[in-house]
C-alpha positions as CSV (number, residue, x, y, z in Angstrom):
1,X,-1.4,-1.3,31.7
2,X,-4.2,-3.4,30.3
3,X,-6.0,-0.6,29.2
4,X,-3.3,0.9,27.4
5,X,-3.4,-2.6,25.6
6,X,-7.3,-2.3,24.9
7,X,-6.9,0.9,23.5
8,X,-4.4,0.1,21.5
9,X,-6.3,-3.0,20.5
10,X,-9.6,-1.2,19.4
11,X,-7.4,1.7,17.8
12,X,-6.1,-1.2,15.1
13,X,-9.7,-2.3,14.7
14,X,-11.2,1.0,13.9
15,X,-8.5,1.8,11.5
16,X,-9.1,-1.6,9.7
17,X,-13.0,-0.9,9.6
18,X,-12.5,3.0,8.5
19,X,-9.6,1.6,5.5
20,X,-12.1,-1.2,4.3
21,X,-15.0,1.9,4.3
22,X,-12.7,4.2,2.2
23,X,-12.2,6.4,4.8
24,X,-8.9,7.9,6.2
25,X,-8.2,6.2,9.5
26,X,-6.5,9.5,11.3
27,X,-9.7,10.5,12.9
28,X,-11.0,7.3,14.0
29,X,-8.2,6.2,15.3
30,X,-8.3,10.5,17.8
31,X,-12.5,9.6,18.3
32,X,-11.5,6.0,19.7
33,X,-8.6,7.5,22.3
34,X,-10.9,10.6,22.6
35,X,-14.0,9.1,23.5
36,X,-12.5,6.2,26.1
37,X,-11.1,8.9,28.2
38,X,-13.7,11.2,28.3
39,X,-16.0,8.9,28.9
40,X,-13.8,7.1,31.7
41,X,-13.5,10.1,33.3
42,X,-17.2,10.8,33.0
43,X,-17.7,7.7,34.6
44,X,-15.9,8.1,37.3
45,X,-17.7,11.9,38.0
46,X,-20.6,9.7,38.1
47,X,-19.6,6.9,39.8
48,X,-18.2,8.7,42.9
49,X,-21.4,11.4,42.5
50,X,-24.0,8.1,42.7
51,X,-22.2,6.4,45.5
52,X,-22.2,9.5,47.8
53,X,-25.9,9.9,47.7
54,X,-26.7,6.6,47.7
55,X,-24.7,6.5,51.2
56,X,-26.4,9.7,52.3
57,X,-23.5,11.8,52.2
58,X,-21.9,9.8,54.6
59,X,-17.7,9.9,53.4
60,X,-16.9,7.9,55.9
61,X,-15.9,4.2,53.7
62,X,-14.1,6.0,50.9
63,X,-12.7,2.3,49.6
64,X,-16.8,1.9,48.9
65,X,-16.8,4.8,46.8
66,X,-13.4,4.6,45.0
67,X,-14.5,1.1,44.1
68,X,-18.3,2.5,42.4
69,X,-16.2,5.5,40.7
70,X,-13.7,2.8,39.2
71,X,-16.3,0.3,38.0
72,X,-18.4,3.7,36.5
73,X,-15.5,5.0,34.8
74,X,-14.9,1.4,33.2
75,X,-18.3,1.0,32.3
76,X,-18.3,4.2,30.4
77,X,-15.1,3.7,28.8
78,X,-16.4,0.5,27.5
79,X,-19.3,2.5,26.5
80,X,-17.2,5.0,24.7
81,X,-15.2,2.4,22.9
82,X,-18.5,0.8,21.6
83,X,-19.5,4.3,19.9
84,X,-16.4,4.7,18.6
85,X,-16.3,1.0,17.1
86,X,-19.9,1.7,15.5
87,X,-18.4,5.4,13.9
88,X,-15.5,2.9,12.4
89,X,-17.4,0.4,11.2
90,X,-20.6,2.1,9.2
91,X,-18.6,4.9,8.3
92,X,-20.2,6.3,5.2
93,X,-18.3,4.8,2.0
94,X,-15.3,7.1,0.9
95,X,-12.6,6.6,-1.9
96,X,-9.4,6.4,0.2
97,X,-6.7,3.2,-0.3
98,X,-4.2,2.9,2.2
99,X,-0.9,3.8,0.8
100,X,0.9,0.7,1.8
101,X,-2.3,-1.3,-0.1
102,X,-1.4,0.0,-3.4
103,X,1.1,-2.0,-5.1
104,X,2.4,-1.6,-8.5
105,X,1.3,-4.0,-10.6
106,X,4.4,-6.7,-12.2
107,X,4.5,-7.2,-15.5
108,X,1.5,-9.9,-17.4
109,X,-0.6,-8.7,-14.3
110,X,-3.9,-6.8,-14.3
111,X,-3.8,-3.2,-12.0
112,X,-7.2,-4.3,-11.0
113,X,-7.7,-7.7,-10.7
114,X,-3.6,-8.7,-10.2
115,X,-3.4,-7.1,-6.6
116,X,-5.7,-8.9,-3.9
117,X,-5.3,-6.2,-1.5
118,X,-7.5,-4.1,-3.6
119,X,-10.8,-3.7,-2.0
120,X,-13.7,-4.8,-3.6
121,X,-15.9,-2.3,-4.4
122,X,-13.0,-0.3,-6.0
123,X,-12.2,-3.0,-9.0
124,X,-13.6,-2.3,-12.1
125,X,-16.1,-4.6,-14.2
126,X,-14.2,-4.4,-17.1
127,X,-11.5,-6.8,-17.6
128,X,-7.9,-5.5,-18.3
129,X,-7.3,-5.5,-22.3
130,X,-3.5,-7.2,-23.1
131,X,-1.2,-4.7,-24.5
132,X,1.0,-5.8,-27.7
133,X,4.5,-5.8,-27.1
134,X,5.9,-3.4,-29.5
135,X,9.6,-3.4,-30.4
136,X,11.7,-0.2,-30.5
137,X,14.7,0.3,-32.0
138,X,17.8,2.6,-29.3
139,X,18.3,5.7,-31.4
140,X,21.3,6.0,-29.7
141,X,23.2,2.6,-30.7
142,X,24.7,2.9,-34.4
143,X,23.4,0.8,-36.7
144,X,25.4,-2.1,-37.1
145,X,27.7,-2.1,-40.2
146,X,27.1,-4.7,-43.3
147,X,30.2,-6.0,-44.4
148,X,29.9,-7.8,-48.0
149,X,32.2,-10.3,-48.1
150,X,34.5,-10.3,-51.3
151,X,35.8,-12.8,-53.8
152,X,38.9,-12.8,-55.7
153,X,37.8,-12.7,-60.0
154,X,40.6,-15.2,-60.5
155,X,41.4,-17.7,-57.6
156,X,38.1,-17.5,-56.0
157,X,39.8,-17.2,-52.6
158,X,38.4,-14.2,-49.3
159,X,39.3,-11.3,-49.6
160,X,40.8,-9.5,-46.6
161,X,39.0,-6.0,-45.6
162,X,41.0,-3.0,-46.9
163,X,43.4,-5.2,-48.8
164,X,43.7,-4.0,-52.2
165,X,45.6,-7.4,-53.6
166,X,44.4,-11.1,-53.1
167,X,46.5,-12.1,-50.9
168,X,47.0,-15.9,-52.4
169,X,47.1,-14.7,-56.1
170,X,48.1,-10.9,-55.9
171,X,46.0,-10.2,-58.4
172,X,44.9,-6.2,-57.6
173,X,41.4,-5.7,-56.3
174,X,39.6,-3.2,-58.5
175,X,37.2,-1.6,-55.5
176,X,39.2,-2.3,-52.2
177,X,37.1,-4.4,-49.5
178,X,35.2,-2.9,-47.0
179,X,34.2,0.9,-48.9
């Protein structure tokens, strides 16, 4: 169960070092599972092979050999898990960015320099220009309606829309409010 845990372990570490390379993580992530048991089993090939001829041939303590062919196979897993760690982490530089690393930038913030999870040897030396807000007018909404507001000629007093006599005088409107 433990070395379910390393691999899992060294799997998160080679996909960190092949993202901050620029390099999709996918294969890194097959070489590391790849390449422990392989090599494991290689190991223990070796192990078992080693210990029988160091004994002569002589299968008689098979606990002696099971224990040479287990600490083989560990020692080449380890080994395998080493190259792989090296592949991850001097990866030739790529231009991949994690999807979840890309976020959209809010607004007053820089695409570049605005997200911290952007690595560094993507950003740009040019600082972001501001924008000028520019103000556009719904073609869609009507334009609201002017309305003049009218005066009586003789008392002075408002005149109502549409009414075509004051209605605190009575004297008659000659152009009716609101046309």
């Amino acid at each position: 169960m433990l070395e379910v845990f390393a691999i899992i372990g060294l799997c998160k570490v080679n996909k960190r070092n092949a993202i901050a390379n620029g390099r999709r993580p996918g294969g890194y992530i097959a070489l590391t599972i790849v390449l422990w048991i392989v090599m494991e089993f290689i190991g223990a090939i070796v192990g078992t092979v080693v210990a029988a001829v160091s004994r002569g041939g002589d299968m008689s303590d098979e606990s002696g050999i099971k224990l040479v062919g287990i600490l083989f196979a560990y020692g080449f897993a380890g080994i395998g898990a080493l190259i792989s760690f090296l592949c991850a982490k001097f990866a030739p530089k790529g231009n991949y960015v994690d999807p979840s690393l890309q976020a959209t930038p809010q607004y007053g913030q820089s695409p570049i320099y605005g997200n911290s999870s952007t690595p560094a040897y993507m950003a740009s030396n040019q600082p972001a220009q501001p924008q000028e807000f520019v103000h556009v007018e719904n073609p869609y909404q009507p334009a609201p309606v002017q309305q003049s507001v009218q005066y009586c000629e003789f008392c002075g007093q408002t005149l109502k829309p549409g009414s075509k006599f004051c209605s605190s005088c009575g004297t008659k409107v000659d152009i009716p409010v609101g046309e």
